[in-house]
C-alpha positions in Angstrom: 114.5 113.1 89.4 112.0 111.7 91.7 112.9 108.9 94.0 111.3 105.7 94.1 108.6 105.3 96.9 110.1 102.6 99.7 108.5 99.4 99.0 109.5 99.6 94.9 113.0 100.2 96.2 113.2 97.1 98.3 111.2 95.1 95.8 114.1 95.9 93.2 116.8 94.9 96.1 114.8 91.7 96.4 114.7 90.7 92.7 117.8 92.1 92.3 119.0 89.6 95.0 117.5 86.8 93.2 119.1 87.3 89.9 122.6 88.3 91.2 122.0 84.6 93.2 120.9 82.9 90.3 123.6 84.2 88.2 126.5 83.3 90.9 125.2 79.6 91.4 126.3 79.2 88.0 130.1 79.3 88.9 131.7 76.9 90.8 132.8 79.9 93.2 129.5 81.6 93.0 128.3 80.4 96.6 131.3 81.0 98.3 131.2 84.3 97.0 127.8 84.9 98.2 128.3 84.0 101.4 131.9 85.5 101.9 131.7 89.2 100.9 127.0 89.6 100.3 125.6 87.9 103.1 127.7 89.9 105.9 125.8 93.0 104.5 122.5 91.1 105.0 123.5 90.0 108.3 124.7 93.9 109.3 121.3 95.1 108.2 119.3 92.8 110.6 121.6 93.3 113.1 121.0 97.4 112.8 117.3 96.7 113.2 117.4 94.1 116.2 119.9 96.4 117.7 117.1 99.4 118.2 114.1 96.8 119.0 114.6 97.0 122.6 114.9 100.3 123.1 112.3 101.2 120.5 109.9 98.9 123.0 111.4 100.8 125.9 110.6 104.2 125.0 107.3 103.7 122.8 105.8 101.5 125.3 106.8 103.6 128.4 105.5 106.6 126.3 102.1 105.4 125.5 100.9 103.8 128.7 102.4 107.2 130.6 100.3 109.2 128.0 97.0 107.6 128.9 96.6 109.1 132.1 94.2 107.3 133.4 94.5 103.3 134.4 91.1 102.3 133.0 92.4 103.5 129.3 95.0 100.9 129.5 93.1 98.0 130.7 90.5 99.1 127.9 92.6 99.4 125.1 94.6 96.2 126.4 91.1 94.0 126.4 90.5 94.8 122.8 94.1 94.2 121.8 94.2 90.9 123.3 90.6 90.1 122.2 91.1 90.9 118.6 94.3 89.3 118.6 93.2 86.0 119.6 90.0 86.0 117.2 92.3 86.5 114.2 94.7 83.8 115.2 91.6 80.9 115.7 90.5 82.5 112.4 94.1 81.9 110.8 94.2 78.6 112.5 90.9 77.6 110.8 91.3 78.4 107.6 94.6 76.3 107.6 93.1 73.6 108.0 89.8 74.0 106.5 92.5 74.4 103.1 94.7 71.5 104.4 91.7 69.0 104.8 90.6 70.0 100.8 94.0 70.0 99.3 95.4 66.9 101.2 99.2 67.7 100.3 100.4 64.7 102.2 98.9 62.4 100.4 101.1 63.1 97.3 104.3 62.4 99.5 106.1 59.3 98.2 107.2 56.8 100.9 110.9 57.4 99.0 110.6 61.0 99.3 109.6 60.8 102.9 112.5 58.7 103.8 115.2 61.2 101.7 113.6 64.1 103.5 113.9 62.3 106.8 117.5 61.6 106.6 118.6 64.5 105.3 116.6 67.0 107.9 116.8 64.2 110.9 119.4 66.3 113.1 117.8 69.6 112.4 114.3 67.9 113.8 116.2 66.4 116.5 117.4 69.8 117.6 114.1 71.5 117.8 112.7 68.4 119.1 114.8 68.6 122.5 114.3 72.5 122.5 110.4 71.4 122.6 110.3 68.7 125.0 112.7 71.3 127.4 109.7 73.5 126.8 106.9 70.6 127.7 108.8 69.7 130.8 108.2 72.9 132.7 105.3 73.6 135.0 101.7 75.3 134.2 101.9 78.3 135.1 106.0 78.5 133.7 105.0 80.8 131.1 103.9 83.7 133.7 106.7 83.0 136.2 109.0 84.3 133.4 106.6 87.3 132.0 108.9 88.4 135.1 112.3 89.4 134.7 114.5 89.4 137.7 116.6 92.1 136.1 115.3 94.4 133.0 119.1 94.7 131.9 119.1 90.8 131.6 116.2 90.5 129.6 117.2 93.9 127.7 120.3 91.5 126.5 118.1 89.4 124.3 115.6 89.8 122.2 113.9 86.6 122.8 112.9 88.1 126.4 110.7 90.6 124.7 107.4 89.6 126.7 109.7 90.6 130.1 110.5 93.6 128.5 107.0 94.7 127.4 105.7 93.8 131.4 108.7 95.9 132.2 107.6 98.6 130.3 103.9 98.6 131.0 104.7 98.6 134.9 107.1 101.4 134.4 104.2 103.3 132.7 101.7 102.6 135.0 103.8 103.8 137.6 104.1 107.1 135.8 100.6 107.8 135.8 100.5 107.3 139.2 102.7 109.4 141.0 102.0 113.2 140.8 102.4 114.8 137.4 105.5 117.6 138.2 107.3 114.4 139.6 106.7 112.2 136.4 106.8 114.7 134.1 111.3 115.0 134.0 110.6 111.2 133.4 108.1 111.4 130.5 110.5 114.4 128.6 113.1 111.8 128.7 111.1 108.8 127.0 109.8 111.9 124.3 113.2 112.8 123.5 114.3 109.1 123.9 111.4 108.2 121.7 112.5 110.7 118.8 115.5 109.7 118.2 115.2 106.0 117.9 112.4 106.8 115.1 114.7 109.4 113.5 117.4 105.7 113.4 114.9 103.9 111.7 114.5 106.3 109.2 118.7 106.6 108.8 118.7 102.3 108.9 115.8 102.1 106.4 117.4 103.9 103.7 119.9 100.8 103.4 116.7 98.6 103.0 117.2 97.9 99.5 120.5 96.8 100.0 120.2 94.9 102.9 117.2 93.0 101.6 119.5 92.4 98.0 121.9 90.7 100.6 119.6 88.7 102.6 117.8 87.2 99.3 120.7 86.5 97.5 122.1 84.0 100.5 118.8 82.6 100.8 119.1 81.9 97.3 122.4 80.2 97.2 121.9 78.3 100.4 118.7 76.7 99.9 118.5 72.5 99.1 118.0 71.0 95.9 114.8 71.8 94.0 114.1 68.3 93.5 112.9 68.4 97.2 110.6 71.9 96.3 109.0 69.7 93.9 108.0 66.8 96.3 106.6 69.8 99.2 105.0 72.2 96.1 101.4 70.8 97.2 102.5 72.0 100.8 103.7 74.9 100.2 100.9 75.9 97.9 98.7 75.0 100.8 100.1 77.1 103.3 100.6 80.4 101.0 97.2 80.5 100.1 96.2 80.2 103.8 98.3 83.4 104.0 97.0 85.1 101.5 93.5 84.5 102.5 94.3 85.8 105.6 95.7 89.2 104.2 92.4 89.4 102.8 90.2 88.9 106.2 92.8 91.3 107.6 92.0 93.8 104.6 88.0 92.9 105.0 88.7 93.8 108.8 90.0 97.6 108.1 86.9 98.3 105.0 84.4 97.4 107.1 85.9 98.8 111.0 88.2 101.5 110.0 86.5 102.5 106.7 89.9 102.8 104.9 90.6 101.2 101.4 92.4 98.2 100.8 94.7 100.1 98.7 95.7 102.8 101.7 95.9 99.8 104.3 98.1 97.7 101.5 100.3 100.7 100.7 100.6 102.0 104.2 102.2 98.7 105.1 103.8 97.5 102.2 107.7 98.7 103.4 107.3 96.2 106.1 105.3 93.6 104.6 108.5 93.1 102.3 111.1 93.7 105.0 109.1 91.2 107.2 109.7 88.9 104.0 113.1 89.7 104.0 114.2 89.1 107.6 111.4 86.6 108.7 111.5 88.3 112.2 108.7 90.3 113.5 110.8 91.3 116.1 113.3 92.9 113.6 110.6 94.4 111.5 108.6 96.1 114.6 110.8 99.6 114.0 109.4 99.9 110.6 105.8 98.6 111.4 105.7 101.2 113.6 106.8 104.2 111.8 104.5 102.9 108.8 101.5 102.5 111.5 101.6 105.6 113.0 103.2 107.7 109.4 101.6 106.3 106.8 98.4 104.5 108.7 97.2 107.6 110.8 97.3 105.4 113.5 98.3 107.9 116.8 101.5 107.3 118.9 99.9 106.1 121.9 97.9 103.1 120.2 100.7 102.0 118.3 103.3 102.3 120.6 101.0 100.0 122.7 99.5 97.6 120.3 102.3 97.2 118.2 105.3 95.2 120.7 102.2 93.0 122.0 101.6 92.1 118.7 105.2 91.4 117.9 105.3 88.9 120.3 102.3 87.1 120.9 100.4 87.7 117.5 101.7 85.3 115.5 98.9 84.4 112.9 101.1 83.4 109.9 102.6 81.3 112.0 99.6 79.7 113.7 98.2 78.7 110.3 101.7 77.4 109.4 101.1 75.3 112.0 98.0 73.4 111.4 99.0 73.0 107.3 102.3 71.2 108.6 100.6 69.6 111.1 97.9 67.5 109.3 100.5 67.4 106.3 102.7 65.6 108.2 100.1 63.2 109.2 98.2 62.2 106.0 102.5 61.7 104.9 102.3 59.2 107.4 98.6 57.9 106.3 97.0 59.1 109.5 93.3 60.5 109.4 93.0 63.0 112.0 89.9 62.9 113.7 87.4 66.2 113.9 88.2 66.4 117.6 92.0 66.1 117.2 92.0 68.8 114.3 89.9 71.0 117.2 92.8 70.4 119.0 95.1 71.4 117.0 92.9 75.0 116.9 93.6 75.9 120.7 97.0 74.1 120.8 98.2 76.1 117.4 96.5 79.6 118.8 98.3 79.2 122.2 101.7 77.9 120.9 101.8 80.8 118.1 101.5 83.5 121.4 104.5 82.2 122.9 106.4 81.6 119.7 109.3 84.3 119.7 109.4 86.9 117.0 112.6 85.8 115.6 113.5 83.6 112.5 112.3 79.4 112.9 110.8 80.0 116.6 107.1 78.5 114.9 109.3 75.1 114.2 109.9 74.6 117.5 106.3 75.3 118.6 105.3 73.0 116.4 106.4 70.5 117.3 103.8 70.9 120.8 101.1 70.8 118.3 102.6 67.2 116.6 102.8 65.9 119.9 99.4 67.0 121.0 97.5 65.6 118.2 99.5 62.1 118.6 101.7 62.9 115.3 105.0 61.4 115.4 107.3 64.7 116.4 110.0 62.9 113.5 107.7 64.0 110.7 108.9 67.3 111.5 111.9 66.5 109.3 109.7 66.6 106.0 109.1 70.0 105.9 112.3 71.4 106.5 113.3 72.0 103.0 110.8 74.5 102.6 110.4 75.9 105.9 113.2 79.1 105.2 110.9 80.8 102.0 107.3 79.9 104.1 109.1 81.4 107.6 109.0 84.6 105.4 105.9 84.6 103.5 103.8 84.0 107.5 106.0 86.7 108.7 104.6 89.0 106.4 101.1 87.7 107.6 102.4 88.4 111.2 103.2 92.6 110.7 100.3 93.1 108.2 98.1 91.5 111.4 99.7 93.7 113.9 99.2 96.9 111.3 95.5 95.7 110.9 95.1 95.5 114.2 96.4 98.5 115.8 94.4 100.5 113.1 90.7 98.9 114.4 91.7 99.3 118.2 92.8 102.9 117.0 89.3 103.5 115.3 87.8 102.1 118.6 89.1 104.4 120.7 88.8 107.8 119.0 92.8 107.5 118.0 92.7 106.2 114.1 93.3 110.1 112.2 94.9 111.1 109.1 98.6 109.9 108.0 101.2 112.5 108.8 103.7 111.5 106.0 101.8 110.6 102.2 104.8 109.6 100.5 108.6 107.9 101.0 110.1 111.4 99.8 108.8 112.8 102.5 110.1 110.1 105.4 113.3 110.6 103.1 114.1 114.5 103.3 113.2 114.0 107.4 115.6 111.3 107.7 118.5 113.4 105.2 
């Protein structure tokens, strides 16, 4: 019998999630259940995927810059990286609030709703309101001063370091290509080898996708607040999923007309991350399978994606950016404040440079945002009416987040003469490797 390609498998663990959820919430014990003996599973499967991140960033990284061989590739390839990663986040940021300024969602919030939503999310604003203002009290040039790590073993520890590792990485490369090639090349046949077997892991970790995705969907389920608050933020969330999807189409649009590859090959490629970025909300966690779609499935070679891939992780945060300017200027017609056109270009640069440094894990964006509130003169409290809904649109602009970086790595691939023909057509295939 033939097996089901990846992404049908973990769309089945999702809606099977769901319904086992919806099912259980009908018992007393239901919850309880849920959380006691399914979520762990959920939690193990995330774990298994964080766990490899580092190294997987390590070795690709380390692999690719080595294999360019010549420092002027690098700086090339980074330029266009960067470049097209910043046009895609103004054009995210944009579009938010082009839709945001037409669909005014926050004028439909009730001043009763806006108090109950208030109340009952004050102490999680709070929280990420201190985290923010911790943020805003360091200097200018903070941010670079810790692209720096004062020990790689230290910043290996979390996975909220990841720019240090990346610079780590990089410098490690570039210092490969510079010494004499018999020297580096004991070196580079350990990052090969090291390389190899992390891939062969996310191949052995992906085949519990489906039930590691059931897991995670079926807490998120039982734990979420009481759909009489869904109702009250629908206009807002509506709002901010179109954005998204709009923005899976430019990102589509982008690979038709640069890479000359259908939207049905790009959409397919991708799809097995697209819905474990749904599943896990982390780009960070997602980045093993992005990569093995990218370079399997997408054609894009080793040394492009093993480049543009852990940049994008963590600094190309487009879902998130949009996010951004939708809560932001939702959270200020709730309040019955009309942003002025200069404010709302504001909100453009301060949205595209606080979604670079937002880390690739679960809820970083809300702390982010709460920059953007404070720039555009929005009182940072508001934050609290948009909690309820926060969890299910933290997935849906993570997915926007991988299918960018995918997008992304397959132009800068076409650019440089490294965009070729996928090695692996179907999830049997990935399958009998992994087996």
């Amino acid at each position: 019998m033939k097996k089901l390609e990846l992404h049908w498998r973990i769309l089945l663990g999702m809606v099977g999630g769901v319904l086992f959820a919806l099912l259980m919430i009908q018992f007393e014990w239901g919850p309880k259940v849920v959380s006691d003996w399914v979520k762990p599973f959920g939690n193990i499967f995330i774990n298994s995927l964080k766990l490899i991140a580092v190294p997987l960033i390590l070795g690709s990284l380390i692999k690719g810059v080595s294999d360019l061989k010549d420092i002027s590739k690098l700086s090339k390839m980074g330029g266009r990286t960067i470049g097209i990663y910043i046009l895609t986040t103004v054009i995210a940021v944009s579009i938010g609030l082009t839709l945001v300024n037409l669909i005014k969602p926050g004028n439909s919030i009730s001043e009763e709703t806006r108090t109950e939503l208030v109340e009952n999310y004050k102490g999680d604003a709070d929280s990420k309101i201190a985290q923010a203002n911790k943020q805003k009290e360091s200097g200018p040039l903070q941010a670079l001063e810790d692209l720096v790590p004062s020990n790689i073993f230290s910043a290996a520890s979390d996975n909220g370091n990841m720019l240090q590792v990346i610079f780590f990485a990089i410098f490690f490369g570039v210092g490969l290509i510079l010494i004499p090639e018999e020297q580096a090349s004991p070196v580079k046949k350990f990052f090969d080898g090291f390389n190899e077997v992390i891939l062969k892991l996310i191949d052995l970790i992906m085949l519990a996708a489906p039930y590691g995705v059931f897991a995670l969907l079926a807490a998120l389920i039982v734990e979420s607040p009481s759909i009489d608050l869904f109702k009250a933020l629908a206009w807002y969330a509506l709002c901010v999923v179109l954005g998204l999807t709009l923005m899976i189409m430019v990102y589509v649009l982008f690979v038709w007309v640069f890479t000359k590859r259908s939207p049905s090959f790009f959409l397919k490629g991708i799809s097995p991350a697209q819905l474990l970025a749904f599943s896990t909300s982390s780009s960070a966690a997602t980045l093993p399978v992005t990569m093995e779609r990218v370079e399997e499935h997408l054609g894009v070679e080793e040394e492009v994606a093993s480049f543009v891939l852990p940049i994008g992780a963590t600094i190309n945060m487009d879902g998130t950016s949009l996010y951004q300017a939708v809560a932001a200027v939702f959270i200020a017609q709730a309040f019955g404040m009309d942003l002025s056109f200069a404010t709302q270009l504001g909100i453009i640069v301060t949205a595209t440079l606080a979604s670079i440094g937002s880390a690739a894990v679960p809820g970083a964006g809300m702390v982010m945002l709460v920059i953007v509130l404070a720039q555009a003169g929005i009182p940072e409290a508001g934050l609290a009416l948009i909690f309820a809904v926060d969890r299910p649109l933290d997935m849906c602009r993570t997915v926007v987040n991988v299918t960018g970086d995918a997008a992304v790595s397959m132009i800068v691939g076409k650019s440089v003469g490294k965009l070729g023909e996928p090695k692996v057509k179907n999830w049997d295939d990935t399958y009998k490797k992994a087996v």
